[in-house]
N, C-alpha and C positions, 0 to 999 in steps of 0.2 A: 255380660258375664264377668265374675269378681278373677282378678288373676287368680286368685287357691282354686278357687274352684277347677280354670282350666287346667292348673298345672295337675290338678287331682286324677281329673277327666282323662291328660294325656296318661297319667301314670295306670288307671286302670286298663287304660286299651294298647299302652305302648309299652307294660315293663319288661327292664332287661336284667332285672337286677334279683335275687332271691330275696322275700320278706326281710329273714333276719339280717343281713347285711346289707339292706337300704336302709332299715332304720338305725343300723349302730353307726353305717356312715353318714346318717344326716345328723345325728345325734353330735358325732365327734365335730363334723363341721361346725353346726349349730352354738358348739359352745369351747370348742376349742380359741376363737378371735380375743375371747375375752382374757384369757391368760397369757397371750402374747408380748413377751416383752423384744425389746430391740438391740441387735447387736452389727455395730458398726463393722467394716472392713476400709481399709485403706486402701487405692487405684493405685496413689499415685498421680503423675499430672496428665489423666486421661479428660477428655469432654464429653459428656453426658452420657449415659449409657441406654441404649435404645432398645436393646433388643436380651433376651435371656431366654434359656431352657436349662432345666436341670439332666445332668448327663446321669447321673444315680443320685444313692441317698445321701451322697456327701457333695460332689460337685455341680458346678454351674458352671457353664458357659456362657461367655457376657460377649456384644459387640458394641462398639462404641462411635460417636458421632467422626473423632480423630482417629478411624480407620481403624481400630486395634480391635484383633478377634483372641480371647484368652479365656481360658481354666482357671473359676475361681473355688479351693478346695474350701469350706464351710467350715472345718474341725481346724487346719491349721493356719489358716488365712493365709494362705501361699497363693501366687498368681502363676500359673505358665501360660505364656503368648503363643499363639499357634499363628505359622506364616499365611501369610496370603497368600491366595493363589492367582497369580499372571495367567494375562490372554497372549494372545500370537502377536509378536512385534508389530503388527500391522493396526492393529485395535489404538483406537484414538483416545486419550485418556479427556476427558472432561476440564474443563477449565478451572470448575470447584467440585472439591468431593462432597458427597453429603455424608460420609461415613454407613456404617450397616446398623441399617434401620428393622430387619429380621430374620431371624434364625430357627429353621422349625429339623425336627428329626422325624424319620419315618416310622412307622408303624412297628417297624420290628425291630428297632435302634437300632440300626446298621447303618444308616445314612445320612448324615447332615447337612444341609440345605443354607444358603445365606448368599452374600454379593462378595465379589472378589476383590482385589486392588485396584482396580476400576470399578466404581460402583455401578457401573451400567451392565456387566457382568454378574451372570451366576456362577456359584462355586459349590461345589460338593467334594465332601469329605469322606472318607470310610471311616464306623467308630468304631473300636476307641481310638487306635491311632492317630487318627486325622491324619492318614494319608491322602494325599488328590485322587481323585476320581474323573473328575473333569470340568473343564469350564464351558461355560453358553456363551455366548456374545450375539445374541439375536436382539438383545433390546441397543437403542441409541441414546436412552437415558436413564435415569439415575432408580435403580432394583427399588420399591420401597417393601413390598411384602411379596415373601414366597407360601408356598400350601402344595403340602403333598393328597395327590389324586389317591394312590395306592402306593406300595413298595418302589417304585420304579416312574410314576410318570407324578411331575408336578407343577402347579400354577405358580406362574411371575406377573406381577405388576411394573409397572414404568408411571414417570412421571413427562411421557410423551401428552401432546394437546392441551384442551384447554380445562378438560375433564378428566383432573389427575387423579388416578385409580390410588388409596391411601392404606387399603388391606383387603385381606381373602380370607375367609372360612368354605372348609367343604363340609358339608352335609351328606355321610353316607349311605345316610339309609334313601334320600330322594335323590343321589347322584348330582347333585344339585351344589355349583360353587357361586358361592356369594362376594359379591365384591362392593365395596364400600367408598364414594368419590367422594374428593375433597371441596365438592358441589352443594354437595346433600342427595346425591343420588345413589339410590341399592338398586346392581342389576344380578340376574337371578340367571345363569348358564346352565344349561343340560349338557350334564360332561359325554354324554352317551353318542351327543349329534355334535358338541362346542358351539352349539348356537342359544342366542338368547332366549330364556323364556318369556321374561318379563323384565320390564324397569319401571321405576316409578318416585318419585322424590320425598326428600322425610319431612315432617311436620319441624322438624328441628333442625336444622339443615346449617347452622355456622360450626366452624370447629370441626367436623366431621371426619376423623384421622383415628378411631377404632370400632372392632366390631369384637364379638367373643361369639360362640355355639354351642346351645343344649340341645343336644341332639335328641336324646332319650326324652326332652320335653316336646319338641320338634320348634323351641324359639333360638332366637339368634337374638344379641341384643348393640344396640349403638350407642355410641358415646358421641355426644355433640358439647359446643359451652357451656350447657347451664343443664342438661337432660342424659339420659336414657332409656330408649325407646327399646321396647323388646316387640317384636315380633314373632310371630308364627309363621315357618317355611313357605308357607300353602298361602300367603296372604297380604296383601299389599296395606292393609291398616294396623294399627297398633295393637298389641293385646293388653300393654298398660307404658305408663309413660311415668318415669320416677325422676323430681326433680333433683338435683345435684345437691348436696350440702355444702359445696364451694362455688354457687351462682356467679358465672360469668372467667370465671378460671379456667376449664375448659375438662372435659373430662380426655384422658390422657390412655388409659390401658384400662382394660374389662376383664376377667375370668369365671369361666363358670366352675362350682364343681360339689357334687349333691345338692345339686336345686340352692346353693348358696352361691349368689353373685359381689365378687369384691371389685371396689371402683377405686382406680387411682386419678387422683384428680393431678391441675398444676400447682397449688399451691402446695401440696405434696402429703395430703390427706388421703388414709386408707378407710374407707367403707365398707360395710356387710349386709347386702340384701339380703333376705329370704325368702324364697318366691314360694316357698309354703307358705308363708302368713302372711306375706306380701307386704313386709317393712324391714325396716333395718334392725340388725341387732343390736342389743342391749346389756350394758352392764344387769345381774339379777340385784347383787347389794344395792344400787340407787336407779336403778329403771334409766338411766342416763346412755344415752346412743354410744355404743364403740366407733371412735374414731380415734385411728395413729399419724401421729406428723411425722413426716420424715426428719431425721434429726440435720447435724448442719454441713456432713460432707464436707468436701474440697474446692472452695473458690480460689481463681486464680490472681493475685493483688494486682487490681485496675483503679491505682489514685483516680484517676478522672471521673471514676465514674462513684463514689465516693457519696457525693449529695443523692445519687438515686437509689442506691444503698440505704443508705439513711432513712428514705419515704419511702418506698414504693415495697411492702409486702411479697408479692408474686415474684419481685428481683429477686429476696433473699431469702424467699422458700426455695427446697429442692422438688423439684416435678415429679411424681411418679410415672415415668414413659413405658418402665415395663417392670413385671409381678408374674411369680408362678408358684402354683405348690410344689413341695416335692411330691414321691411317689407313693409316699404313705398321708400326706394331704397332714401333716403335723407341724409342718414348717411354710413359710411364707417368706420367698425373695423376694427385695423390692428393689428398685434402682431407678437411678434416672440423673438430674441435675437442673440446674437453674434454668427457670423458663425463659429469661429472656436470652433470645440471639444474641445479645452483644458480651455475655459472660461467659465463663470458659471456666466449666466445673463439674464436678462429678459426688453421687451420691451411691453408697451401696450398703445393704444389710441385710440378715436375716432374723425375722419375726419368728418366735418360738416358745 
């Protein structure tokens, strides 16, 4: 079966949406990427930015690899840092931070979710204030993805063993949390018992560090180096496999939103699938593929490293590590920074 087809199939047995506003929102989806132009923000001397959600239609909230959780407003390009929150003097900090790697809000925006001053820690905030609420310290290493179950109860990952868990999607209509390893394996939990349903490993299995959820289609899709694999909830094979437009760079962050999937790759390329037609978008004046490069952000001046600068492309692209829409789905964050570990730099903008 053709991907449209299924995604047709789910929409006639599964809709949630009323006719006229699924089609104006596929519509605006559809054709809104093509007019997007880029506009830069300034960090500062932050490293990479890993994690984002939009707090309304003007701000974002960004966390970064160098530990720093901060408010960035869209209209005036102002920054505010929001403190970290400390565990009990007792808690053992880590040798290396890895910084906060994700940041999710609850359902009913009241809650935010992310890793504390120890990254082995979770932290939660009350919004808007970003008051403390409280901290976890049940994990012994380093938070990479959180996922709220409902208002009140939520999934953590660790980079405990040798089978480090890399993200979470919950699925609410099968209660069903998906978890995604830096192996190549997806294991499928029933939140109802917290025991496993299934696991089973992916056809694409390097790279393996995102996942994203169409719920209303009932597919979930993965990001590996050179692919994206979508799946259906209910099923251990592929329902189609799309190869990457930056082969061997790795894909980086996924979103879904009206049946429109955007990819951020490393070398810091934005993508537009549509799983209605089951290809990528296109310019209409020359039929030519939408694709945005990340522009050139903040490197940190490393003389030494100079010659690799000079060769090596993937050095001095910026990564896209995390992307969201806003709440009107008009606007597009991007952020991230240099793929390689040994640079120290940051990228951020908004597409609109």
């Amino acid at each position: 079966m053709s991907l449209l087809k299924y995604v047709r199939r789910r929409e006639s047995t599964n809709r949630t949406l009323h006719l006229q506003d699924s089609v104006i929102n596929h519509l605006k989806s559809r054709h809104l990427p093509s007019l997007f132009q880029e506009k830069e923000f300034s960090l500062g001397r932050s490293d990479k930015v890993f994690a984002s959600q939009w707090l309304d239609e003007r701000k974002v909230v960004c966390g970064t690899k160098s530990n720093q959780l901060f408010v960035l407003d869209m209209m005036s390009g102002s920054k505010i840092s929001q403190p970290l929150l400390e565990g009990s003097p007792s808690s053992e900090m880590p040798e290396v931070n890895c910084g906060i790697h994700s940041i999710k809000i609850n359902h009913e925006s009241k809650l935010l979710a992310t890793s504390g001053q120890n990254p082995n820690h979770l932290a939660v905030y009350s919004l808007p204030t970003f008051d403390p609420v409280c901290v976890g310290e049940g994990h012994s290493d380093w938070i990479f993805s959180v996922e709220w179950v409902d208002d009140f109860h939520l999934a953590t990952d660790q980079e405990n063993g040798k089978d480090k868990i890399r993200d979470l999607a919950y699925d609410q209509n099968f209660q069903t949390l998906i978890s995604l390893s830096a192996l190549g394996y997806v294991h499928l939990w029933d939140m109802t018992t917290c025991q496993t349903k299934r696991s089973f490993s992916l056809e694409h299995a390097e790279e393996t560090v995102c996942l994203a959820l169409e719920s209303d289609a009932m597919l979930y899709a993965v990001g590996s180096q050179s692919h994206v694999s979508l799946y259906d909830v209910r099923s251990d094979k592929p329902v189609a496999i799309i190869s990457s437009n930056d082969p061997g760079a790795g894909v980086r962050s996924l979103s879904f939103r009206n049946l429109l999937l955007t990819v951020g790759t490393g070398l810091g390329s934005l993508f537009f699938f549509d799983l209605r037609t089951g290809s990528f978008l296109k310019h209409s004046d020359n039929n030519e593929m939408i694709c945005y490069r990340s522009g050139k952000g903040w490197l940190r001046d490393l003389g030494q490293f100079d010659f690799l600068l000079d060769h090596s492309q993937a050095c001095c692209s910026n990564a896209i590590y995390t992307h969201c829409y806003d709440p009107t789905g008009t606007k597009l964050f991007a952020a991230g920074g240099p793929l390689s570990l040994i640079l120290y730099g940051n990228y951020v903008a908004l597409w609109e």
